[in-house]
N, CA, C and O of each residue as an XYZ file, in Angstrom:
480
protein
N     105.056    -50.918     69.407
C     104.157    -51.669     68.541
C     104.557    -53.140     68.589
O     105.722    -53.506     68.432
N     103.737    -53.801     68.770
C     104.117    -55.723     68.947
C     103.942    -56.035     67.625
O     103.192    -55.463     66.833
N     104.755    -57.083     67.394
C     105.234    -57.621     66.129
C     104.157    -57.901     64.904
O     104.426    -57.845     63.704
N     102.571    -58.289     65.629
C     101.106    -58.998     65.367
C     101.020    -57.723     65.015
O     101.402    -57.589     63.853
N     100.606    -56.488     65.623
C     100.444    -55.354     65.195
C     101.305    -54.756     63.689
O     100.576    -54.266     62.827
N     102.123    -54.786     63.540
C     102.972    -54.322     62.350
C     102.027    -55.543     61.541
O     101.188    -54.998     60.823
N     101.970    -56.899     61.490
C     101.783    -57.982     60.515
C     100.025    -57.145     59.880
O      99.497    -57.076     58.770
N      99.738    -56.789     60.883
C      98.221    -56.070     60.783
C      97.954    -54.643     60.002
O      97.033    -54.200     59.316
N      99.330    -54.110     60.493
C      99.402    -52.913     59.811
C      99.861    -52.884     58.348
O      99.604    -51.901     57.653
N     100.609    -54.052     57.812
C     100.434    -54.394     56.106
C      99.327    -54.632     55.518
O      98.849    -53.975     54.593
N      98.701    -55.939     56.224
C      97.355    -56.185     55.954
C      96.564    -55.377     56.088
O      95.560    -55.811     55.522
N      96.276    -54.027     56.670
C      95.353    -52.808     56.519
C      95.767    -52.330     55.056
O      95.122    -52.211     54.014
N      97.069    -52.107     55.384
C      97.595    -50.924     53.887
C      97.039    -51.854     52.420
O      96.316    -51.346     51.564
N      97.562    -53.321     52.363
C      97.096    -53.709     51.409
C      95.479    -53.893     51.047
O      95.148    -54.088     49.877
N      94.345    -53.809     52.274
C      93.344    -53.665     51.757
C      92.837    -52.117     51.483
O      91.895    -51.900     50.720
N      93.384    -51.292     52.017
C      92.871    -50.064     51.407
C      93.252    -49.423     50.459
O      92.734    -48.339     50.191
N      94.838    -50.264     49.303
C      95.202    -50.331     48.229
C      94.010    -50.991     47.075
O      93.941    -50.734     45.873
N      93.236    -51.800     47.785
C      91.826    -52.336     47.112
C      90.436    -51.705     47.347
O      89.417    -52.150     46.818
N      90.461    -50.605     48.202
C      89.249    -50.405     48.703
C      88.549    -50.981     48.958
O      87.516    -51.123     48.304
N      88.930    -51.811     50.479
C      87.741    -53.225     50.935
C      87.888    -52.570     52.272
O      88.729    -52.055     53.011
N      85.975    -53.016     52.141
C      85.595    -52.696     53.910
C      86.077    -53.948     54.489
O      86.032    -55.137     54.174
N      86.518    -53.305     55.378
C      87.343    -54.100     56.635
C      86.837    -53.589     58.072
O      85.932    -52.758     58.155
N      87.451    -54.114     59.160
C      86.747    -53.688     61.054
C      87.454    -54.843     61.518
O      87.648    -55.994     61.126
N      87.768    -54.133     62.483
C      88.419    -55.413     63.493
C      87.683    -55.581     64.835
O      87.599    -54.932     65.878
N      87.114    -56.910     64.282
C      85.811    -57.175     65.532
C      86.190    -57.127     67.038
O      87.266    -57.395     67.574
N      84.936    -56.685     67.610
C      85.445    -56.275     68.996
C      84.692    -57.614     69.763
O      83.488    -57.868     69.795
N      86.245    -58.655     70.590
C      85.538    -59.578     70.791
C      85.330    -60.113     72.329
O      84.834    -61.177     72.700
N      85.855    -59.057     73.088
C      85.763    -59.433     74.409
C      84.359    -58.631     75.448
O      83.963    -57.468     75.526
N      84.012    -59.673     75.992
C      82.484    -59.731     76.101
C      81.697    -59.769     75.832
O      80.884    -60.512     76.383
N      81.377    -58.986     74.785
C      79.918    -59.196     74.616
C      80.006    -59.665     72.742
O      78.997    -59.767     72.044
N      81.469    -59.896     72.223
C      81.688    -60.818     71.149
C      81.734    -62.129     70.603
O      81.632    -62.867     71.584
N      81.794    -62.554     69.980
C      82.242    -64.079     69.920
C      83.744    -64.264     70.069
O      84.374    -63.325     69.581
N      84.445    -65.170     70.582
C      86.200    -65.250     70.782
C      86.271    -66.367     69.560
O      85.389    -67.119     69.146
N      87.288    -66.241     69.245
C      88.334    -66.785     67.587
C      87.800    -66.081     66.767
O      88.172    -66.353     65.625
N      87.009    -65.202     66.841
C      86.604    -64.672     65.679
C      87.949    -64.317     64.778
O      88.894    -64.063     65.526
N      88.246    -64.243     63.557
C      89.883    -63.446     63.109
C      89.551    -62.213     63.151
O      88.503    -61.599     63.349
N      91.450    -61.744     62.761
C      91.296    -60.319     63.542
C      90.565    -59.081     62.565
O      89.984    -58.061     62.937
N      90.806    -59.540     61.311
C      90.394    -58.781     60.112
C      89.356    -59.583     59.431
O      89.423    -60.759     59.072
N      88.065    -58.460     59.280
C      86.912    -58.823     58.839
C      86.786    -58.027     57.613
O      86.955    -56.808     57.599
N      86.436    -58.853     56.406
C      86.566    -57.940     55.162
C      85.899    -58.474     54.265
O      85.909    -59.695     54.105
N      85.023    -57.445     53.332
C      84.405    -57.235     52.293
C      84.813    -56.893     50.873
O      84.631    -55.684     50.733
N      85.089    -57.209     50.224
C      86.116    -56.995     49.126
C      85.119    -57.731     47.839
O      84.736    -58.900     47.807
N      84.865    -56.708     46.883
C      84.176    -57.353     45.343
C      83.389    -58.315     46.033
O      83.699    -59.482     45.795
N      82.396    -58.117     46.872
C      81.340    -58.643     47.061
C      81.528    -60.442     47.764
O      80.740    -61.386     47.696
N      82.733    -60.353     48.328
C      83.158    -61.468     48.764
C      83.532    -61.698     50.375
O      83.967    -60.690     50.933
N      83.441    -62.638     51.011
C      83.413    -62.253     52.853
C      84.632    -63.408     53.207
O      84.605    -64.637     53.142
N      85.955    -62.234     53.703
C      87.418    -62.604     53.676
C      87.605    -62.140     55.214
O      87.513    -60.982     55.622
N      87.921    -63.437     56.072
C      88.538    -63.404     57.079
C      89.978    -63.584     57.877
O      90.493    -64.673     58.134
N      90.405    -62.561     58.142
C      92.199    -62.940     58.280
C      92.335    -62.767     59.429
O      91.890    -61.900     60.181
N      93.066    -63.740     59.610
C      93.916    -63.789     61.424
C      95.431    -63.667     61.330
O      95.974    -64.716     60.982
N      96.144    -62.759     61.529
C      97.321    -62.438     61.907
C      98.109    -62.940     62.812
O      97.826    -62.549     63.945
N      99.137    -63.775     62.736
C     100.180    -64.073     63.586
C     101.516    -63.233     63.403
O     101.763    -62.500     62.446
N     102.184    -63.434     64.304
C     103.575    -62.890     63.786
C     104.946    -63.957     64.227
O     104.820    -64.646     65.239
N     106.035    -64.025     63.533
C     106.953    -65.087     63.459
C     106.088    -66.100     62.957
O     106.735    -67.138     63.094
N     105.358    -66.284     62.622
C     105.108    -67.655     61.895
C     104.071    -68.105     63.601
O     103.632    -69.247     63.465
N     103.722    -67.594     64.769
C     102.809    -67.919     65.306
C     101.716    -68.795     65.069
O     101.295    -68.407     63.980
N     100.958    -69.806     65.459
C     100.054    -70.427     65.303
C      98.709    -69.922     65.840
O      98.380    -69.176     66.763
N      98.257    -70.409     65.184
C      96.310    -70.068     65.704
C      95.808    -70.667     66.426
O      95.995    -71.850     66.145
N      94.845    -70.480     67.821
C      94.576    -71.258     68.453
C      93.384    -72.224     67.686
O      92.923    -72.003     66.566
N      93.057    -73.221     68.487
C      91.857    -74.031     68.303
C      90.443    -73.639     67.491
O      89.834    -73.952     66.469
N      90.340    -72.748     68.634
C      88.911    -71.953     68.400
C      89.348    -70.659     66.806
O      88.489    -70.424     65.956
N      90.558    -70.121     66.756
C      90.469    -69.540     65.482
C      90.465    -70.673     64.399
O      89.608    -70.460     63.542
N      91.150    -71.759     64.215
C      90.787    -72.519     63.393
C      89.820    -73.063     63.096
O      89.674    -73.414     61.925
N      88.869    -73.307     64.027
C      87.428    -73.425     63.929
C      86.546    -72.757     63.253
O      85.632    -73.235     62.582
N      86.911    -71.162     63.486
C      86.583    -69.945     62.595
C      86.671    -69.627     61.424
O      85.878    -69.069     60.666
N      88.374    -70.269     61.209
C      88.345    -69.998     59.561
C      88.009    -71.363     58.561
O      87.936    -71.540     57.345
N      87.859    -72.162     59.703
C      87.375    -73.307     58.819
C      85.661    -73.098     58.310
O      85.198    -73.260     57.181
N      84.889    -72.650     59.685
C      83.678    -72.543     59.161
C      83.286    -71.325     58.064
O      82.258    -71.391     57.390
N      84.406    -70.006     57.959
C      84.087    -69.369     57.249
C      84.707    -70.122     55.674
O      84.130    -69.948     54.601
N      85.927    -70.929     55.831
C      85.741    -71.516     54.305
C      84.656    -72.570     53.834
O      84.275    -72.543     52.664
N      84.091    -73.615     54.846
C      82.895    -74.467     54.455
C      82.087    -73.447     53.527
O      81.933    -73.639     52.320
N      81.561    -72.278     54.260
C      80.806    -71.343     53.772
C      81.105    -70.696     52.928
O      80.530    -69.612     52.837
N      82.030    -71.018     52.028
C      82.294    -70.303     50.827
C      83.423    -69.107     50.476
O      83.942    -68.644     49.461
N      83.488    -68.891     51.913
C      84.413    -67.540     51.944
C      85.864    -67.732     52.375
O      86.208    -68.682     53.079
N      86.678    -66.825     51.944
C      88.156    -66.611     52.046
C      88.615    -66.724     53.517
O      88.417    -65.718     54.198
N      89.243    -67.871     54.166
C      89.896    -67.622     55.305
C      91.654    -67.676     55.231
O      92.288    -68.641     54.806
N      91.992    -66.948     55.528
C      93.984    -66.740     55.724
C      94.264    -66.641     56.998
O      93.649    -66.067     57.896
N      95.298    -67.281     57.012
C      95.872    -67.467     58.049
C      97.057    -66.490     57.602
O      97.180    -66.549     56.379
N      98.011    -65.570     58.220
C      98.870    -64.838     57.418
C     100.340    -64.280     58.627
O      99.905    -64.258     59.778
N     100.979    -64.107     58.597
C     102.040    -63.644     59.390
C     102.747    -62.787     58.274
O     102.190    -62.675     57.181
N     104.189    -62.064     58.563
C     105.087    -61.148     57.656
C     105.487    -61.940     56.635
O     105.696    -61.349     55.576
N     105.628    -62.940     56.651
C     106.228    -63.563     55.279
C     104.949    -63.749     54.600
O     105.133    -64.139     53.447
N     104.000    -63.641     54.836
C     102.707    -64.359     53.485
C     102.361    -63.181     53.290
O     101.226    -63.103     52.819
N     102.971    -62.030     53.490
C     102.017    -60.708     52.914
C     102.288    -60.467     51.633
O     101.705    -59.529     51.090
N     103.264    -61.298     50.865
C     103.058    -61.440     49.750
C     102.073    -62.257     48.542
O     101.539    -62.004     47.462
N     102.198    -63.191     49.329
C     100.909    -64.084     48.912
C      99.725    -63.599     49.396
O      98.722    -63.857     48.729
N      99.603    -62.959     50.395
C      98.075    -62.484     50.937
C      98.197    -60.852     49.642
O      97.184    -60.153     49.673
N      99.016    -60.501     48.928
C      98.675    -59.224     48.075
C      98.415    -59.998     46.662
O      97.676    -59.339     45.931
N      98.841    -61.230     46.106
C      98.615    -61.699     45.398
C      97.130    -62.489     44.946
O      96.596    -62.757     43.870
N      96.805    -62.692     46.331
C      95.094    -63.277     46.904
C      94.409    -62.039     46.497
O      93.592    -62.153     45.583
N      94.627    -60.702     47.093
C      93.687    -59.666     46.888
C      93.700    -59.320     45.533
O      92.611    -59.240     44.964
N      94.780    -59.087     44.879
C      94.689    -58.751     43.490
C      93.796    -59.841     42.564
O      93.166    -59.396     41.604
N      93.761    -61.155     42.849
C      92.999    -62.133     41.754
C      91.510    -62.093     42.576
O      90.447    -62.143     41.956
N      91.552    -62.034     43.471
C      89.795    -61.865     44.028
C      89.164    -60.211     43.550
O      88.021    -60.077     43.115
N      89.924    -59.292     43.688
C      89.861    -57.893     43.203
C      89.267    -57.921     41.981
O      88.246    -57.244     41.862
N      89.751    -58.687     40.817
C      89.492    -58.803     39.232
C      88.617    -59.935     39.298
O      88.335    -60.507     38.245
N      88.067    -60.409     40.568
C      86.958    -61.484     39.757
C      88.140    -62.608     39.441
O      88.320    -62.225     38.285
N      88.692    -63.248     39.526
C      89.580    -64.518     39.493
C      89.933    -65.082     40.435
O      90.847    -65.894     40.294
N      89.196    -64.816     42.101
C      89.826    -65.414     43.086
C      89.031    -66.547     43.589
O      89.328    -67.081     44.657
N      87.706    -67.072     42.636
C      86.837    -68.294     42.764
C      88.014    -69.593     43.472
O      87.680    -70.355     44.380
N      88.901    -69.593     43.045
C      89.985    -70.750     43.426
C      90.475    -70.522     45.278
O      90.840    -71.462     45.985
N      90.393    -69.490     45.616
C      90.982    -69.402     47.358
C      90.095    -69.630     47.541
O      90.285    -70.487     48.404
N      88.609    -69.541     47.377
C      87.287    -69.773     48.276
C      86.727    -71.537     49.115
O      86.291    -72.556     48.581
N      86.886    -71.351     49.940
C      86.430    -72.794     50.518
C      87.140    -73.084     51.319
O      86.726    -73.663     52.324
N      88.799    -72.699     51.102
C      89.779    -73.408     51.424
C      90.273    -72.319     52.599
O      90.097    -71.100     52.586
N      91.094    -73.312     53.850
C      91.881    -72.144     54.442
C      93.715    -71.996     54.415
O      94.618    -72.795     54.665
N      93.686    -70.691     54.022
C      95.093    -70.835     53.555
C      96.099    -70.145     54.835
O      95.862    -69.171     55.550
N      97.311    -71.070     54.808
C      98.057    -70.954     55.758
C      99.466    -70.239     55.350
O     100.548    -70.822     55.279
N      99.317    -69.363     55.191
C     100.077    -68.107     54.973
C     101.726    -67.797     55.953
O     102.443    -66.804     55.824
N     101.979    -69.051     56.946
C     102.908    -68.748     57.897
C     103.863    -69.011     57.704
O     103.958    -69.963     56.930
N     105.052    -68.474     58.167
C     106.379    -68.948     57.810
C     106.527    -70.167     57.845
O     106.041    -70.829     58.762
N     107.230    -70.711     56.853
C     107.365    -72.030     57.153
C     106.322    -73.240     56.717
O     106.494    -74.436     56.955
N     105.256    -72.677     56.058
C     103.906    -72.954     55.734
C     104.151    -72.889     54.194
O     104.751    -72.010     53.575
N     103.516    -74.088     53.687
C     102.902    -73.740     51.899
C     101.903    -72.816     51.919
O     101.522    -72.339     52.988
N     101.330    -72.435     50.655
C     100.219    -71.970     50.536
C      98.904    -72.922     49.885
O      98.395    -72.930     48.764
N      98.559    -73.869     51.397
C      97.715    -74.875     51.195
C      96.346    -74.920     52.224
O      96.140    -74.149     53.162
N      95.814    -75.606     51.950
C      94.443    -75.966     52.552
C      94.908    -76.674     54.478
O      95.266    -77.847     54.590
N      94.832    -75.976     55.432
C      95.495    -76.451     56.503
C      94.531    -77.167     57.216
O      94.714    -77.497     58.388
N      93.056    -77.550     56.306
C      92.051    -78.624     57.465
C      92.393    -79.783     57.304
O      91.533    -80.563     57.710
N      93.428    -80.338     56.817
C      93.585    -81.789     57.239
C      93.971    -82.148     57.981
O      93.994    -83.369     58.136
């Protein structure tokens, strides 16, 4: 199992601790590429997560992705093994209707990273 894989395999467990539809888009050929890797539905809200591992960076084109999905209102994370705490803390206040505050913004979840807005 590669390291991205395990970071993925928390981020599954913690959304099906919430019961959110999730799919991991299929993006070679006939997909769009940067799409992130986790596509999710949660309390009526549209949350996109891209997984790194070690604190990995996102390419170009995924930042592009989660930027346009925060313009649009919706949850983008950026997340590796160390933010899966903060990424369970995100699900629990969006879960109860209190997560109006992550929306817009994309949060950079990586080692070594605050938990801030990374389009500047």
């Amino acid at each position: 199992m590669t390291p991205e894989k395990k970071v993925k395999d928390k981020v599954v467990k913690l959304l099906k601790e919430h019961d959110a539809y999730y799919f991991y888009p299929v993006t070679g050929g006939y997909g769009a590429s940067g799409v992130p890797d986790i596509v999710v539905c949660m309390g009526g809200k549209f949350i996109g997560i891209e997984c790194k591992a070690d604190g990995g960076k996102a390419t170009a084109l995924q930042m592009k992705n989660l930027t346009s999905i925060a313009k649009n209102g919706g949850y983008a994370v950026l997340v590796d093994e160390t933010g899966i705490g903060s990424l369970k803390m995100m699900l629990i206040e969006i879960s109860a209707g209190r997560g109006t505050a992550f929306a817009g913004i994309v949060f950079d979840l990586l080692k070594g990273s605050k938990d801030e807005d990374c389009n500047d």
